[in-house]
C-alpha positions as CSV (number, residue, x, y, z in Angstrom):
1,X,-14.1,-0.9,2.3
2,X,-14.6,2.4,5.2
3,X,-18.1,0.7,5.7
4,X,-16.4,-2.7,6.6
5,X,-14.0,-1.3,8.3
6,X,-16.8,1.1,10.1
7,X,-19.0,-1.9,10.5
8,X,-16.4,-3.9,12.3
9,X,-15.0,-1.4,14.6
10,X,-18.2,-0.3,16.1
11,X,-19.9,-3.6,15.7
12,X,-17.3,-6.5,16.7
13,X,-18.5,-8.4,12.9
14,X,-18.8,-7.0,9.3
15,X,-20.5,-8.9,6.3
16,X,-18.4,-10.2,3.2
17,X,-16.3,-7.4,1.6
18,X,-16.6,-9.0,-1.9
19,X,-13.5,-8.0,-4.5
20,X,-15.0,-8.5,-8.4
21,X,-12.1,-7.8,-10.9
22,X,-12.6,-8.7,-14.8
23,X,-9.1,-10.6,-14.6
24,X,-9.7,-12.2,-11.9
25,X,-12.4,-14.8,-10.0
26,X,-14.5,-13.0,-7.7
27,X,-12.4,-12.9,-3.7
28,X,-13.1,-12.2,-0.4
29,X,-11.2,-9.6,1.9
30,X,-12.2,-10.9,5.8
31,X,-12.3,-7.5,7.4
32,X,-11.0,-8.6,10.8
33,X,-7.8,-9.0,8.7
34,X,-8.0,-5.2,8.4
35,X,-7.6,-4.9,12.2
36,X,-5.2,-7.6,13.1
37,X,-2.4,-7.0,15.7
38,X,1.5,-7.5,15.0
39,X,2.0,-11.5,15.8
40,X,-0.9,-11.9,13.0
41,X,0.8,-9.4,10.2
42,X,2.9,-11.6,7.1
43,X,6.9,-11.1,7.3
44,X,7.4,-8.1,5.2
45,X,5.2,-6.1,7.3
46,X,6.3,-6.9,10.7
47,X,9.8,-5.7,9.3
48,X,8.3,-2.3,7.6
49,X,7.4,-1.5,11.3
50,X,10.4,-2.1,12.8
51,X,11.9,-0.3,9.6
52,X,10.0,2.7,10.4
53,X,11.8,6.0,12.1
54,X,11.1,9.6,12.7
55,X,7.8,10.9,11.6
56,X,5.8,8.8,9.9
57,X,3.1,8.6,7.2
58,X,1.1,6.1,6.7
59,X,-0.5,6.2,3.4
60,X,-3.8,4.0,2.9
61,X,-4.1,3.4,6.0
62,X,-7.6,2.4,6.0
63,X,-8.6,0.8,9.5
64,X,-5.3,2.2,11.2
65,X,-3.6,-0.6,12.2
66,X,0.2,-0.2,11.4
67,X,-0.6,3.3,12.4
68,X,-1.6,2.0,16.3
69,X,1.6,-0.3,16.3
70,X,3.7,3.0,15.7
71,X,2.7,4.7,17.9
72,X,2.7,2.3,20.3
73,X,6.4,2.3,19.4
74,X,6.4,6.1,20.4
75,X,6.7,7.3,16.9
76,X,4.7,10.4,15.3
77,X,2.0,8.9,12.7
78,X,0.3,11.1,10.1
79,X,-2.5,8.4,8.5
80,X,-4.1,9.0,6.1
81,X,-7.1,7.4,3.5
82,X,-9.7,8.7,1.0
83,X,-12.4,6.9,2.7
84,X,-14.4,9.3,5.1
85,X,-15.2,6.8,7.2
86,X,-11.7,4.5,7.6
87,X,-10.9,7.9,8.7
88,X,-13.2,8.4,11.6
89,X,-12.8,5.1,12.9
90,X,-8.8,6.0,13.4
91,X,-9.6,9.4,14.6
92,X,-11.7,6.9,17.4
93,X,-8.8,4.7,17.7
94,X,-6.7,8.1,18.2
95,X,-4.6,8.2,15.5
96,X,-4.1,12.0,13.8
97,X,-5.4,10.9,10.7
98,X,-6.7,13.1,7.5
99,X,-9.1,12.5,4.3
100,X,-6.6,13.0,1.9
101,X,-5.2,11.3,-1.8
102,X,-1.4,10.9,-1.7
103,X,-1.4,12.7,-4.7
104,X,-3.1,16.1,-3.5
105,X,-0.4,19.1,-4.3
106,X,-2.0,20.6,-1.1
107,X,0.0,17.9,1.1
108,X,3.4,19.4,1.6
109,X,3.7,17.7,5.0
110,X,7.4,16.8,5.5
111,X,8.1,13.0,7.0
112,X,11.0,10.8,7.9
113,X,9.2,7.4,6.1
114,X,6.1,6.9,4.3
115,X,4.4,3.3,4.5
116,X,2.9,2.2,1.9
117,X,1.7,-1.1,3.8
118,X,-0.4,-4.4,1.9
119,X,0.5,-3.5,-1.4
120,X,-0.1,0.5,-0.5
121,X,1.7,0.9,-3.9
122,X,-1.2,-0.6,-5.3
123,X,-2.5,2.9,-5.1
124,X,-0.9,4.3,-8.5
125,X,-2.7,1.9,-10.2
126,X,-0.8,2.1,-13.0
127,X,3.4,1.5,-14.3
128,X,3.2,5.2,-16.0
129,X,2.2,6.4,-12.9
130,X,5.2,5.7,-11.0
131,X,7.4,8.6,-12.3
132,X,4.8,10.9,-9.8
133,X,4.6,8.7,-7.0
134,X,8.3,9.4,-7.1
135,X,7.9,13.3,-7.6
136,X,5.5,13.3,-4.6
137,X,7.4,11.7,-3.0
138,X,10.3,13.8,-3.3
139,X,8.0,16.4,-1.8
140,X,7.1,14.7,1.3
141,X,9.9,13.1,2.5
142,X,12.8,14.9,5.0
143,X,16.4,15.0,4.2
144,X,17.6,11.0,4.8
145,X,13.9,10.3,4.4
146,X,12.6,6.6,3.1
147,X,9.9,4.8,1.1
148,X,8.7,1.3,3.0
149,X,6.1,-0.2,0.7
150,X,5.1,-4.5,-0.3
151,X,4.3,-5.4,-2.9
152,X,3.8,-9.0,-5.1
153,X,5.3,-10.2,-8.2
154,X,1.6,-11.2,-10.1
155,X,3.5,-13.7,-12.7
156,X,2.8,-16.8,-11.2
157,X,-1.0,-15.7,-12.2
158,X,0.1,-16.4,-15.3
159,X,2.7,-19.6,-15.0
160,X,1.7,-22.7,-16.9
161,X,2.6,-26.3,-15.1
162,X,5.5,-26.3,-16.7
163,X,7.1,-22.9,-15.7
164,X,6.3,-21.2,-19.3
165,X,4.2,-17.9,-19.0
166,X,1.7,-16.7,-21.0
167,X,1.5,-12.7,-20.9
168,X,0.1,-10.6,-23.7
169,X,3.0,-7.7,-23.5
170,X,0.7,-5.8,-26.1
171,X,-2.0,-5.7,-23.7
172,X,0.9,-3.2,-21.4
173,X,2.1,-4.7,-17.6
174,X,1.0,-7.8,-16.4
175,X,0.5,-6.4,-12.6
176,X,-2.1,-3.7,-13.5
177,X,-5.2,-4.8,-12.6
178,X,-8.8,-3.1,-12.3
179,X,-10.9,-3.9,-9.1
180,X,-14.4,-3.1,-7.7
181,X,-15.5,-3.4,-4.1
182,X,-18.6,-4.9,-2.9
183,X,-20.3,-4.7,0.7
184,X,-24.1,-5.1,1.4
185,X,-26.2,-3.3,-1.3
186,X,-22.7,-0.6,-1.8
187,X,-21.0,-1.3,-4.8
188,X,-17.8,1.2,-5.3
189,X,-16.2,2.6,-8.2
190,X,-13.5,1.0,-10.3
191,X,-10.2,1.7,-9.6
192,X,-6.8,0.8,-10.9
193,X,-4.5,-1.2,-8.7
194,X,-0.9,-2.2,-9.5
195,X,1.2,-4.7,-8.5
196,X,5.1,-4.1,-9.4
197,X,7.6,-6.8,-9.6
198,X,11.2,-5.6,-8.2
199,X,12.8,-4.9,-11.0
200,X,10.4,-2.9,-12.7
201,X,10.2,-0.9,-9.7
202,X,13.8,-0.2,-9.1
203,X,14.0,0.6,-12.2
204,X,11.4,3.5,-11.7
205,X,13.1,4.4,-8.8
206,X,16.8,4.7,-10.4
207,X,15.4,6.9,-13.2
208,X,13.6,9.1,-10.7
209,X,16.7,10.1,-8.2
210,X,16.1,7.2,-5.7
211,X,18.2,3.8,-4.8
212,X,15.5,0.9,-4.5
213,X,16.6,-2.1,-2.1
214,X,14.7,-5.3,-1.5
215,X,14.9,-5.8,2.5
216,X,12.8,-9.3,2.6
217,X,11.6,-11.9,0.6
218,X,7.4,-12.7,1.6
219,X,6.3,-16.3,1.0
220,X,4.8,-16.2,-2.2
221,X,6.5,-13.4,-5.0
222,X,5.8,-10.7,-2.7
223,X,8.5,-8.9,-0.7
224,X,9.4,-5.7,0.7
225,X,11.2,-2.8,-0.2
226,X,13.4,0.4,1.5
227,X,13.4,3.2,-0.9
228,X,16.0,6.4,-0.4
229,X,16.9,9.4,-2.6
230,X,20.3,8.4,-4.3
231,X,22.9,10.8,-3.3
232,X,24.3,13.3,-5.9
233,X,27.3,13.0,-7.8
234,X,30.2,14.6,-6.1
């Protein structure tokens, strides 16, 4: 995906970023998606930047662009990615942004929201997971800090015609799904992506400290989510 994404800043035009999954048909991300501007972004994002206060990180940020809308909103964005070079193509776009994994215990930044934007959640790749996605982010956010992230509801992959549903519990959760990225003649690694219905995930939160509320409803099983540290018993 940084090669896309490098491609089509410096270029104007990228090839096909191909997405191969063994659940899955074989899909296409268009990488001009990855740059598009406010008026083109789905429902639940548009809200997550008008959500956002404070200091701000955005986490997977790749090509930047909820990063440039904040701070064209005057707000102080940290991005950051694990692709080298999504990274320099913010750093060109002037965004302060850093190769780094969310989950590195040498990032003890402090910020007043973390966006986790396009199913930026995706990144714990899997539902036992979650309980350190929480601890991290307990050491990252401010006092009154909040947790903006989308995500999608992936059960209608599995609806019959009729409404039925036919998920192998056995095989663990339904939204946990492996990926592989293709561009050109560069193939990446797998990686596990999740996709957390609502419930599951406030249920995560709850048991971790934090009150999970669902701010909008998206079009098709995805919406979006304000996350906060539940306040202690008095």
């Amino acid at each position: 995906m940084g090669r896309a994404i490098f491609d089509y800043h410096t270029t104007g035009k990228a090839a096909k970023l191909r997405v191969l999954s063994s659940m899955f048909y074989e899909d296409e991300i268009p990488v001009h998606t990855l740059f598009r501007k406010y008026e083109e972004m789905p429902i639940q994002e548009k809200r997550a930047i008008e959500l956002c206060r404070g200091r701000v990180l955005d986490a997977g940020a790749g090509s930047g662009c909820h990063s440039a809308l904040l701070m064209e909103r005057g707000l102080e964005v940290v991005a950051i990615d694990i692709s080298e070079l999504s990274v320099e193509v913010m750093r060109e776009r002037g965004i302060d942004a850093r190769v780094i994994n969310f989950f590195d215990e040498r990032f003890t930044e402090k910020f007043d929201t973390i966006l986790l934007a396009m199913n930026g959640i995706g990144i714990v790749g899997k539902v036992e997971r979650l309980g350190e996605f929480f601890r991290v982010a307990k050491r990252l956010l401010a006092p009154g800090g909040q947790i903006l992230l989308d995500s999608s509801d992936i059960k209608y992959v599995f609806m019959d015609d009729d409404g039925s549903m036919e998920i192998d519990l056995a095989a663990g959760y339904y939204g946990e799904v492996d990926y592989k990225m293709r561009y050109k003649n560069i193939t990446g690694e797998p990686f596990d992506w999740l996709y957390i219905d609502f419930e599951t995930l406030a249920m995560y939160a709850e048991e971790h400290g934090f009150h999970c509320e669902k701010c909008i409803d998206g079009e098709h099983y995805d919406y979006l989510a304000c996350i906060t540290e539940s306040m202690p018993n008095a």
